[in-house]
C-alpha positions, -999 to 999 in steps of 0.1 A, spaced: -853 -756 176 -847 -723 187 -822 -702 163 -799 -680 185 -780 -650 171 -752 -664 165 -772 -693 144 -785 -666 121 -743 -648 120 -736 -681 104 -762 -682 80 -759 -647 71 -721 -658 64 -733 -685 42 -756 -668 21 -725 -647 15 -698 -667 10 -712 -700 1 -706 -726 30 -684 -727 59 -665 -758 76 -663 -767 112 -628 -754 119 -636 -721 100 -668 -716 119 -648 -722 150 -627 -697 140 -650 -674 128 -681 -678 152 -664 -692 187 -632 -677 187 -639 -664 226 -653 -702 235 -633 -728 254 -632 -756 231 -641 -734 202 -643 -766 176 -665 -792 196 -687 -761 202 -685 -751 166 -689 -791 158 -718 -796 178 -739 -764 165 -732 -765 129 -745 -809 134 -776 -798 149 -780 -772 123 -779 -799 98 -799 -826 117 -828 -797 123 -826 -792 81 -814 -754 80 -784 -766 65 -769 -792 44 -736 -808 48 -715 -830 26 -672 -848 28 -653 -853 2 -641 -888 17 -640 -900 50 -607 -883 59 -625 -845 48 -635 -825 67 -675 -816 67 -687 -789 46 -718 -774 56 -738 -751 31 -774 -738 21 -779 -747 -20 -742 -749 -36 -707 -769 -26 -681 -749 -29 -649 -758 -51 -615 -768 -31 -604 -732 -43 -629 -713 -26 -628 -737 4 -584 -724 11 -597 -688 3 -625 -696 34 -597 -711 55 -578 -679 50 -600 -656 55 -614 -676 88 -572 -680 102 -565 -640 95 -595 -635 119 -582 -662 144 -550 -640 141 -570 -608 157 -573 -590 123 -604 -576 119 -615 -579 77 -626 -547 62 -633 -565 26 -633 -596 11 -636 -611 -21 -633 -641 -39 -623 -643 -77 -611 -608 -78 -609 -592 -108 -581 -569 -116 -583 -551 -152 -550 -543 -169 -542 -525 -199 -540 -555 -219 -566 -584 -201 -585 -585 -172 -564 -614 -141 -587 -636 -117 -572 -641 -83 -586 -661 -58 -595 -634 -35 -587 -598 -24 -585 -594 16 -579 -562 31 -577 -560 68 -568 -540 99 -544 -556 126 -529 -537 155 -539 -504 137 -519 -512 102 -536 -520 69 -531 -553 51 -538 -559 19 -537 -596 5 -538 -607 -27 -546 -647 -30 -537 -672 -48 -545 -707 -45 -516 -735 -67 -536 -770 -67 -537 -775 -106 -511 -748 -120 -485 -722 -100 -491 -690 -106 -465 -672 -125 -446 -642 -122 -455 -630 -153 -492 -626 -143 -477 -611 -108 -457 -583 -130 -485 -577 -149 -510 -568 -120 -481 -548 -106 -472 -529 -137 -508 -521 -142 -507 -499 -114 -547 -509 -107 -537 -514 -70 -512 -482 -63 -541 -462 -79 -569 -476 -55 -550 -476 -25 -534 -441 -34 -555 -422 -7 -535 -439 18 -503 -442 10 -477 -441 -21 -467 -474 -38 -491 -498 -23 -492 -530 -33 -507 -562 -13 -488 -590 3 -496 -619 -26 -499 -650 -4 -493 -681 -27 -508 -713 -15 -494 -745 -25 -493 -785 -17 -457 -780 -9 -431 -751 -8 -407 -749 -38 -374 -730 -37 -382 -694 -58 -362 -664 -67 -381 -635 -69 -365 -604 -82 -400 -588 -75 -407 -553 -62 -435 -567 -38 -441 -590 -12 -445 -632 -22 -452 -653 10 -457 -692 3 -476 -712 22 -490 -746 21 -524 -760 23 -522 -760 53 -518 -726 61 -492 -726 93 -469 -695 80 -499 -667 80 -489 -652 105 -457 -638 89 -482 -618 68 -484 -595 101 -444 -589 104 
């Protein structure tokens, strides 16, 4: 089997980030492609069938995960999914990282990833978190805020930046948020991104 360039994009990608599914290779890989997830579908089987990768489901209704040496948790799947719809979205990622640690004055906060991108010449940056087991609570939110970790990296652009903390959840529950930054919701599966942009 002949690897193309394109074969060896999505491996690189792997190594990196752990595993990739169908419709975020699609995404990712064959955004410019008519019928961007058969294509996406047909490589990453072939892939598997020729032994570069491996490829697991959690059930039959799942969709296919397709990795080198580790599965990924359902956690850093969403954070994947994410990262592969804000590309889809024409935003072009300038970093990326999963499990982000923020230290504050008192303890150091987890999130599920840090994304900071460029679309239509503005900067995003988006701080995830991912609700399956527990919600995240404002409390921790204040915290990172208070800290002032992110207004002092981003301080060479601007005054008072904060990211857009994009919450995703099974379902959307009413919230009041008295909080001085941005709190989009989503759910799993991730239709509302695009309000990230407005």
């Amino acid at each position: 089997m002949y690897l193309t360039n394109r074969d060896k994009e999505i491996f690189k990608f792997i190594e990196q980030y752990g595993s990739i599914t169908i419709n975020q290779c699609s995404k990712i890989f064959f955004s410019k492609c008519k019928q961007n997830y058969y294509q996406a579908r047909k490589r990453l089987k072939l892939l598997s069938d020729n032994k570069y990768l491996k490829r697991y489901r959690k059930d039959m209704r799942s969709e296919a995960v397709y990795y080198l040496d580790k599965k990924l948790s359902a956690h850093d799947l969403k954070v994947l999914d994410i990262y592969a719809e804000l590309i889809n979205q024409g935003a072009e990622i300038k970093y990326f990282r999963r499990e982000y640690i923020i230290p504050t004055k008192n303890k150091e906060y987890r999130a599920d990833g840090l994304i900071e991108c460029i679309k239509d010449g503005y900067f995003y940056p988006i701080l995830i978190e991912i609700d399956y087991t527990h919600f995240t609570s404002n409390k921790k939110l204040l915290a990172i805020y208070n800290s002032n970790y992110f207004q002092e990296k981003y301080k060479d652009l601007d005054t008072d930046i904060f990211p857009t903390v994009l919450i995703v959840r099974p379902f959307i529950s009413s919230s009041n948020n008295n909080l001085p930054f941005n709190i989009i919701y989503t759910t799993m599966c991730i239709n509302n991104i695009n309000t990230l942009f407005n």
